[in-house]
Chimera marker file (.cmm) of the C-alpha trace (Angstrom):
<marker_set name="trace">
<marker id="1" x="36.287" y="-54.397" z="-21.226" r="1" g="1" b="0" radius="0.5"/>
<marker id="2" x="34.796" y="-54.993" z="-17.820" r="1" g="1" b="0" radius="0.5"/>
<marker id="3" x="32.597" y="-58.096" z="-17.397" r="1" g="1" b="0" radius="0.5"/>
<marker id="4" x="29.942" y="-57.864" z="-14.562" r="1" g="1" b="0" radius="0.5"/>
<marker id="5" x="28.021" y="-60.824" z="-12.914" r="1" g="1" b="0" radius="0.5"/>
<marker id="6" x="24.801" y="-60.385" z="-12.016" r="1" g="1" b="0" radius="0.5"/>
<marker id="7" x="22.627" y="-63.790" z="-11.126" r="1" g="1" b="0" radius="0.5"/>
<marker id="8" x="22.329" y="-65.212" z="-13.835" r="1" g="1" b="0" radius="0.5"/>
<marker id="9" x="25.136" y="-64.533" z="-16.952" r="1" g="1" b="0" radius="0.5"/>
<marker id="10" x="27.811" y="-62.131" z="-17.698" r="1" g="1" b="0" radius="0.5"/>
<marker id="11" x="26.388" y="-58.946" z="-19.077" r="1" g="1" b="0" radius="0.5"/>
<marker id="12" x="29.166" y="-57.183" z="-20.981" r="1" g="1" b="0" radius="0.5"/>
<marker id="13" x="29.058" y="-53.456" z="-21.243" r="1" g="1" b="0" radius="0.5"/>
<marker id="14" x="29.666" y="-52.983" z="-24.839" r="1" g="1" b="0" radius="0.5"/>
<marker id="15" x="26.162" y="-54.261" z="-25.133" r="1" g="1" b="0" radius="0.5"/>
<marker id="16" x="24.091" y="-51.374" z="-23.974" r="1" g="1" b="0" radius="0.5"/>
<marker id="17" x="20.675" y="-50.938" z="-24.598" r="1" g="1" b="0" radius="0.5"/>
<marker id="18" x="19.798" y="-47.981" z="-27.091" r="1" g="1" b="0" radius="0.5"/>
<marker id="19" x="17.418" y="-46.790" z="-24.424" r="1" g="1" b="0" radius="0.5"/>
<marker id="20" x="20.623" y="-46.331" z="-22.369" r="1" g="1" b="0" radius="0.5"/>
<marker id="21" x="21.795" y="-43.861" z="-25.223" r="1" g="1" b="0" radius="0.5"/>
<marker id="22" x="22.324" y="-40.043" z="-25.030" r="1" g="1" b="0" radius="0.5"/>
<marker id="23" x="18.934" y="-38.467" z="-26.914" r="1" g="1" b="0" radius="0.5"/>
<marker id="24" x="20.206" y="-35.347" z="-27.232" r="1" g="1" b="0" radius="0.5"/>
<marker id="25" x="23.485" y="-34.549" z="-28.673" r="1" g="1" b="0" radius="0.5"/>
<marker id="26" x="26.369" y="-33.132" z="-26.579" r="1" g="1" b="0" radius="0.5"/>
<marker id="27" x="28.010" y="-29.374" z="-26.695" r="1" g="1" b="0" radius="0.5"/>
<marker id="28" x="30.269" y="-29.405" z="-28.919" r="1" g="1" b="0" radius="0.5"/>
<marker id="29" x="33.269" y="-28.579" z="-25.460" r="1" g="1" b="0" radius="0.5"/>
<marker id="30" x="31.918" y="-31.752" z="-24.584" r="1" g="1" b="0" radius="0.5"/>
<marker id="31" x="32.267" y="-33.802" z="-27.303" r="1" g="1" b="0" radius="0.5"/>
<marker id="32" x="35.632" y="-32.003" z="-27.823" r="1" g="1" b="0" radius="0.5"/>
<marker id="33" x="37.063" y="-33.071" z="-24.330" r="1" g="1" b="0" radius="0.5"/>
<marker id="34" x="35.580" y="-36.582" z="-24.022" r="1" g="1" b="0" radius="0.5"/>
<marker id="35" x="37.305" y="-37.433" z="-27.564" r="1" g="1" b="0" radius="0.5"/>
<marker id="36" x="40.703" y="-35.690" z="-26.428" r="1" g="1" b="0" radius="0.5"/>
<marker id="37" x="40.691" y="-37.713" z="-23.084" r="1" g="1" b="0" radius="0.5"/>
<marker id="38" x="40.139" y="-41.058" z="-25.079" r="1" g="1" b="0" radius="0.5"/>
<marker id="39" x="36.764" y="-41.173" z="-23.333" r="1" g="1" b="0" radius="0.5"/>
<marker id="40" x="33.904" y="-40.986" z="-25.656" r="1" g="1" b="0" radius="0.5"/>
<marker id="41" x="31.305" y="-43.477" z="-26.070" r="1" g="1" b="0" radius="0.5"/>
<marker id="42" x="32.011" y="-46.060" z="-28.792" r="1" g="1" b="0" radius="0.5"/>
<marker id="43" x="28.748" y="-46.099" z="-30.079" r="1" g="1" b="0" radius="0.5"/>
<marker id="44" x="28.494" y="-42.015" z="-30.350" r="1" g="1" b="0" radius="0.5"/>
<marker id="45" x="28.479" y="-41.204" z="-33.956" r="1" g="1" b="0" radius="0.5"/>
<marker id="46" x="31.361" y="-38.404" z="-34.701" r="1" g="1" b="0" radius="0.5"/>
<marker id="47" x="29.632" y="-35.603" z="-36.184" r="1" g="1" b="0" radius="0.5"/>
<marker id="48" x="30.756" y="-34.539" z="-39.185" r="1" g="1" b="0" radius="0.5"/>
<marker id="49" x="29.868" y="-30.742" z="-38.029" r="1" g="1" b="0" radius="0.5"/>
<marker id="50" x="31.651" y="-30.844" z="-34.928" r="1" g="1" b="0" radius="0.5"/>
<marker id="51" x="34.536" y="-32.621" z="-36.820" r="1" g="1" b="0" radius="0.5"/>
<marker id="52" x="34.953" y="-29.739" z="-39.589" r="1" g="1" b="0" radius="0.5"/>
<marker id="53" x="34.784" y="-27.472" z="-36.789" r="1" g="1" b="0" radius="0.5"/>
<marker id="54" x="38.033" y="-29.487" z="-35.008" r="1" g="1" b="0" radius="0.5"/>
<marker id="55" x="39.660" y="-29.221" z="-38.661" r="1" g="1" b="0" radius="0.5"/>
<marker id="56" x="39.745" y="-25.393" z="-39.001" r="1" g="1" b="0" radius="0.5"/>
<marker id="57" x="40.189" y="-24.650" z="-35.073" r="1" g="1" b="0" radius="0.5"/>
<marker id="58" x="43.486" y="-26.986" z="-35.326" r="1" g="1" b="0" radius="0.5"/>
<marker id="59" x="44.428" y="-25.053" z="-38.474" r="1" g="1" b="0" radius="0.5"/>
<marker id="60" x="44.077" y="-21.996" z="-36.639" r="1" g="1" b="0" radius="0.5"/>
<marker id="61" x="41.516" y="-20.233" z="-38.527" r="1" g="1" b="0" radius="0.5"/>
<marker id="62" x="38.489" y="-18.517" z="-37.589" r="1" g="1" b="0" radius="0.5"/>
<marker id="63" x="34.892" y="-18.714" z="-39.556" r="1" g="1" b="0" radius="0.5"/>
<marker id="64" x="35.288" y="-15.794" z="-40.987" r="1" g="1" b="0" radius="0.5"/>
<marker id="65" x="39.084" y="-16.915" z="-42.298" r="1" g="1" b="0" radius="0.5"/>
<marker id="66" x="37.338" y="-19.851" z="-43.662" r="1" g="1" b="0" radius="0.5"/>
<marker id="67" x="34.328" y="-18.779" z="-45.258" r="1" g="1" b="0" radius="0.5"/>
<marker id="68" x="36.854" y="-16.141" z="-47.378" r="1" g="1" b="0" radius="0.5"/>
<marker id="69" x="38.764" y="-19.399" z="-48.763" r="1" g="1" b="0" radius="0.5"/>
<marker id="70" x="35.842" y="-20.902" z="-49.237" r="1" g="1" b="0" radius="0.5"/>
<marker id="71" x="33.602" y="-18.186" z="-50.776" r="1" g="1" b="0" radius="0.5"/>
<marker id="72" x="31.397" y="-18.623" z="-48.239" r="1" g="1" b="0" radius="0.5"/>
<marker id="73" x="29.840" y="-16.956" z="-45.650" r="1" g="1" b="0" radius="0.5"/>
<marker id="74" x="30.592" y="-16.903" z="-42.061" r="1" g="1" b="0" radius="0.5"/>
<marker id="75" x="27.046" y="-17.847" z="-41.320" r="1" g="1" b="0" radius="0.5"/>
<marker id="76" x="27.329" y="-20.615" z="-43.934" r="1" g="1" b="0" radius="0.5"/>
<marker id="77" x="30.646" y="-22.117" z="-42.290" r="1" g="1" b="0" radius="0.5"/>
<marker id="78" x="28.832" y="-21.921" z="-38.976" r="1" g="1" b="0" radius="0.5"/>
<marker id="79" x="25.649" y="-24.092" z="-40.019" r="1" g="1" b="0" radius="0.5"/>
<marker id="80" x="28.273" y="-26.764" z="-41.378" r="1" g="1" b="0" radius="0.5"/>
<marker id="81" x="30.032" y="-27.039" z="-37.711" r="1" g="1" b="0" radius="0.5"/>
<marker id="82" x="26.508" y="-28.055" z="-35.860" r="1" g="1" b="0" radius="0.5"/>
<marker id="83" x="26.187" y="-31.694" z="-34.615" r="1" g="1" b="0" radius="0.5"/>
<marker id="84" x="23.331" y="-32.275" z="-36.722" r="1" g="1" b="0" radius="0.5"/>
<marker id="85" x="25.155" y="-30.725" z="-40.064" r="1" g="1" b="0" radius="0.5"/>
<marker id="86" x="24.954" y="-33.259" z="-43.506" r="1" g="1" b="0" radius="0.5"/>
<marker id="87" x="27.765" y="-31.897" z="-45.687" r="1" g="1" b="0" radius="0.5"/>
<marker id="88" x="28.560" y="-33.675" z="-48.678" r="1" g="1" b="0" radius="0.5"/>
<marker id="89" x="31.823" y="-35.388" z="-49.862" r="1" g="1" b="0" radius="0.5"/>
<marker id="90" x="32.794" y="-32.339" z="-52.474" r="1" g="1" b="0" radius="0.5"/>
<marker id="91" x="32.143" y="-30.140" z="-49.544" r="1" g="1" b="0" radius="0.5"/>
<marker id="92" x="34.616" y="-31.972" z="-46.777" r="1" g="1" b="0" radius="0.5"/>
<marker id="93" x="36.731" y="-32.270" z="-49.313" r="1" g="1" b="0" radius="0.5"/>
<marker id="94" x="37.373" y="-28.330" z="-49.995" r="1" g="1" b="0" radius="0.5"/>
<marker id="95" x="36.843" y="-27.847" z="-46.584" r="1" g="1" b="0" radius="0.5"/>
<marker id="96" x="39.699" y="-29.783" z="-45.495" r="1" g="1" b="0" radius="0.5"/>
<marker id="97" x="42.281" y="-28.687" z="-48.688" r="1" g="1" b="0" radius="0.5"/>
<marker id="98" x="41.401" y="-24.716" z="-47.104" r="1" g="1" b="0" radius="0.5"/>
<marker id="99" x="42.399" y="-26.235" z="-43.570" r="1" g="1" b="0" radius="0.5"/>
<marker id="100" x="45.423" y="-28.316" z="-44.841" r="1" g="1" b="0" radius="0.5"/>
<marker id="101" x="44.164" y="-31.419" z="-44.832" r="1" g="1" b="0" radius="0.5"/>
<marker id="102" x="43.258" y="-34.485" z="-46.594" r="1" g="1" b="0" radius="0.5"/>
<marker id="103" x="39.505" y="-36.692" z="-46.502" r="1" g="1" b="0" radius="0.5"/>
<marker id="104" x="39.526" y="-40.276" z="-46.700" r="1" g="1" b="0" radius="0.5"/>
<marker id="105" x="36.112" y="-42.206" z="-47.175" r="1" g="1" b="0" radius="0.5"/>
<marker id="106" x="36.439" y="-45.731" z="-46.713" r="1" g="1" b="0" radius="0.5"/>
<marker id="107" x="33.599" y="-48.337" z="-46.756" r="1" g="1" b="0" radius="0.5"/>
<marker id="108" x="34.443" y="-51.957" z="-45.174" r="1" g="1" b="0" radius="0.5"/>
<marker id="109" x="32.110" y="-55.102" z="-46.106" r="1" g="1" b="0" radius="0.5"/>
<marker id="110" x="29.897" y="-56.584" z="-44.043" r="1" g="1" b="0" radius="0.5"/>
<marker id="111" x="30.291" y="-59.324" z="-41.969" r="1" g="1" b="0" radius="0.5"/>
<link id1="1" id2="2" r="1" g="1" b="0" radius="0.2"/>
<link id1="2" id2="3" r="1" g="1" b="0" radius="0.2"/>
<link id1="3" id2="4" r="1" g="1" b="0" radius="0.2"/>
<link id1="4" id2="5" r="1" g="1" b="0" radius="0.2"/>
<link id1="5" id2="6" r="1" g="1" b="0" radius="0.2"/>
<link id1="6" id2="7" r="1" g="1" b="0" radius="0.2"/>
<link id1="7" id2="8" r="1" g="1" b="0" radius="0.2"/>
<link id1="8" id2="9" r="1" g="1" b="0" radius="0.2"/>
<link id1="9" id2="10" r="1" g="1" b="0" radius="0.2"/>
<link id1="10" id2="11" r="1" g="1" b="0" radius="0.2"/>
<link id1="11" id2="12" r="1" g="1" b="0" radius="0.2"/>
<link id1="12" id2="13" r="1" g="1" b="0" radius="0.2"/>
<link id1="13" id2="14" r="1" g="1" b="0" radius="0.2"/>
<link id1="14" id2="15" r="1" g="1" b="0" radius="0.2"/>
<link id1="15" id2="16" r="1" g="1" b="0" radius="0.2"/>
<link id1="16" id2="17" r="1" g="1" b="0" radius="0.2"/>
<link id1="17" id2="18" r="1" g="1" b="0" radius="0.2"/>
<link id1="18" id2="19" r="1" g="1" b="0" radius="0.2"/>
<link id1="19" id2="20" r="1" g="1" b="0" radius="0.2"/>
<link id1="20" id2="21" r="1" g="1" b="0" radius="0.2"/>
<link id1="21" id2="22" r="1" g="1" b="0" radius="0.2"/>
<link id1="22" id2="23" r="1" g="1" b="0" radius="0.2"/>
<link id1="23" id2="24" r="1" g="1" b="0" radius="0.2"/>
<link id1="24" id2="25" r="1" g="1" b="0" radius="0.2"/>
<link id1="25" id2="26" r="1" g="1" b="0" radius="0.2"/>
<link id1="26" id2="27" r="1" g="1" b="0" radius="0.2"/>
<link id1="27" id2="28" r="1" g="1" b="0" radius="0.2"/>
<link id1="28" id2="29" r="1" g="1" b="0" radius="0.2"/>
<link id1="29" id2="30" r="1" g="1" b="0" radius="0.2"/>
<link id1="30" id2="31" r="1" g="1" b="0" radius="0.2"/>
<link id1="31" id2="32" r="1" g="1" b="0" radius="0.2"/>
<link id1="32" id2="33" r="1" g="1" b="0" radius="0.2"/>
<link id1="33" id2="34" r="1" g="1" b="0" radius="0.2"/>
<link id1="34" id2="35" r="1" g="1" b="0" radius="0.2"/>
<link id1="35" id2="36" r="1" g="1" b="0" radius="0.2"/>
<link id1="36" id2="37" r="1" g="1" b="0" radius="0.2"/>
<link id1="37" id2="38" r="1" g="1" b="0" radius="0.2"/>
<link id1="38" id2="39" r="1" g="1" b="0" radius="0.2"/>
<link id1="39" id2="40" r="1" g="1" b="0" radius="0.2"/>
<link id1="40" id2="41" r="1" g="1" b="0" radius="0.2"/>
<link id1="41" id2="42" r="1" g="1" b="0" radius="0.2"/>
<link id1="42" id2="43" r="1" g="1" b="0" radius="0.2"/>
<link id1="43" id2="44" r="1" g="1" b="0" radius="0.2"/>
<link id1="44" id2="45" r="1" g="1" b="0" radius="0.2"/>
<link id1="45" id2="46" r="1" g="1" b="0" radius="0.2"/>
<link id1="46" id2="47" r="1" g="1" b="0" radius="0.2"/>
<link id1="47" id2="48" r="1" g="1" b="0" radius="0.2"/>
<link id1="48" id2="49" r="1" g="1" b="0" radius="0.2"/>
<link id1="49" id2="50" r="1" g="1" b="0" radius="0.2"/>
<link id1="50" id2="51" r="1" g="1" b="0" radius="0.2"/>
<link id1="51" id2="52" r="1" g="1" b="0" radius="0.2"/>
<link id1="52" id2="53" r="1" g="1" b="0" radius="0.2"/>
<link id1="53" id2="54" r="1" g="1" b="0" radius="0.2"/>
<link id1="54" id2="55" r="1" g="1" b="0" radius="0.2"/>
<link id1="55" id2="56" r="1" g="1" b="0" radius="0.2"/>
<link id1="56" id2="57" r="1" g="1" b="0" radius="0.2"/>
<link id1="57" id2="58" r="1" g="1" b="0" radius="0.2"/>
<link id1="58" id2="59" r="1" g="1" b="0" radius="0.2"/>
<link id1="59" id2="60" r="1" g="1" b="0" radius="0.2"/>
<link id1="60" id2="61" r="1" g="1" b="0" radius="0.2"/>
<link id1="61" id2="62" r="1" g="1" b="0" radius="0.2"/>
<link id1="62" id2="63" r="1" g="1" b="0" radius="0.2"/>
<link id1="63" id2="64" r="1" g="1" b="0" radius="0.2"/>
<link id1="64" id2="65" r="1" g="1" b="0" radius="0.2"/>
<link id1="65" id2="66" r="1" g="1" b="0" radius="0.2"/>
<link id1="66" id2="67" r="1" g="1" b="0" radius="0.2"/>
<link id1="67" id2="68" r="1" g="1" b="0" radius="0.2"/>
<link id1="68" id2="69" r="1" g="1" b="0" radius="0.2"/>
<link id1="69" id2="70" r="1" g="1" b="0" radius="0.2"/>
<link id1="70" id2="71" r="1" g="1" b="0" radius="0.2"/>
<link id1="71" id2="72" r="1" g="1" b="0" radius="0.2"/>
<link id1="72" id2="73" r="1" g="1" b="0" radius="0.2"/>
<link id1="73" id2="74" r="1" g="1" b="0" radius="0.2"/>
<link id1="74" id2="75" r="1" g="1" b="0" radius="0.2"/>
<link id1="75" id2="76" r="1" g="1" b="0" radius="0.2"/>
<link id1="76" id2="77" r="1" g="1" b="0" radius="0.2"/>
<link id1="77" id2="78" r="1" g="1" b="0" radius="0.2"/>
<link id1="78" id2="79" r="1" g="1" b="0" radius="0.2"/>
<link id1="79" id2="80" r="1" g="1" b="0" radius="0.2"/>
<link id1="80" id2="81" r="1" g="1" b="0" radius="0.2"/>
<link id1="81" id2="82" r="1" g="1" b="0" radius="0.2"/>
<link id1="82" id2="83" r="1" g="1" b="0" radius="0.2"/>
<link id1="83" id2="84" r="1" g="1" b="0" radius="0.2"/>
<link id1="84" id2="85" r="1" g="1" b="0" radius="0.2"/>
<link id1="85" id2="86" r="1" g="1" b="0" radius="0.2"/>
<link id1="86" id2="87" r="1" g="1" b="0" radius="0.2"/>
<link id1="87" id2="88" r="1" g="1" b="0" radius="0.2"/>
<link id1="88" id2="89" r="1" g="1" b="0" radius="0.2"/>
<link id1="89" id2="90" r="1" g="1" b="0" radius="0.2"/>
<link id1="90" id2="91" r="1" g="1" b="0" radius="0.2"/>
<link id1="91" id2="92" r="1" g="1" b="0" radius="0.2"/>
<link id1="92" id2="93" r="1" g="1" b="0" radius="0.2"/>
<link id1="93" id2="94" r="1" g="1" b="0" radius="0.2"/>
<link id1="94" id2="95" r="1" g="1" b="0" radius="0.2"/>
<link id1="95" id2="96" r="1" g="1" b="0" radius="0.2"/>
<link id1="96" id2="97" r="1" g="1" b="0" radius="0.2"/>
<link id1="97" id2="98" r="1" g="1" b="0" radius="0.2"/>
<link id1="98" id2="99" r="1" g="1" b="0" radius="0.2"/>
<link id1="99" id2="100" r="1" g="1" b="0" radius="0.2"/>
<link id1="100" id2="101" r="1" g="1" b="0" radius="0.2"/>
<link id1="101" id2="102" r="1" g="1" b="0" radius="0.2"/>
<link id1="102" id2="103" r="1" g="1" b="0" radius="0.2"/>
<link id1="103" id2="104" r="1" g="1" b="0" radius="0.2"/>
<link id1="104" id2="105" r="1" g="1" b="0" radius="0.2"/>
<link id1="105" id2="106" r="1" g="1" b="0" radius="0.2"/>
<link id1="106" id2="107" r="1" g="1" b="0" radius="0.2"/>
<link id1="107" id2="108" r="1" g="1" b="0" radius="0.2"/>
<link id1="108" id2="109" r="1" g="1" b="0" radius="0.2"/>
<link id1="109" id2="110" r="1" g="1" b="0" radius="0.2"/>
<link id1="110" id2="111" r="1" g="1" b="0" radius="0.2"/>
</marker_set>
């Protein structure tokens, strides 16, 4: 972490005003390139939507392929993969088993 010194104190970036945050979410290319690089903003949520849609591209499927193991439809696979999608565990969770994965939810305590 880089430590600056302006007149007065150390102001450490990590501390960044939520004015200073993005109001509008990115494309999901974007999103997808920052994360790959290692470069995306700690305090960017991770989309669920955008991280289904990393799921089945990595599994090599297409919508389509999805929706038919889901018994979905292509339309409905599509409205889970937007940045603003709310899926719920049960979902993920069949989701993921149709792309060969697993879903872990974990919950820490506070401090």
């Amino acid at each position: 972490m880089r430590t600056f010194k302006p007149y007065s104190k150390p102001l450490k970036l990590w501390r960044l005003s939520p004015d200073l945050w993005r109001s509008r979410p990115r494309s999901f290319e974007e999103w997808s390139a920052l994360r790959r690089w290692g470069e995306l903003p700690y305090w960017e949520p991770e989309p669920m939507g955008y991280l289904l849609r990393t799921a089945r591209e990595e599994a090599g499927l297409t919508q389509a392929e999805l929706a038919a193991r889901l018994g979905v439809t292509q339309q409905a696979v599509a409205r889970a993969e937007r940045w603003d999608a709310n899926p719920t565990i049960e979902r993920m969770r069949r989701w993921a088993e149709a792309c060969g994965r697993t879903v872990a939810v974990r919950i820490d305590p506070s401090r």
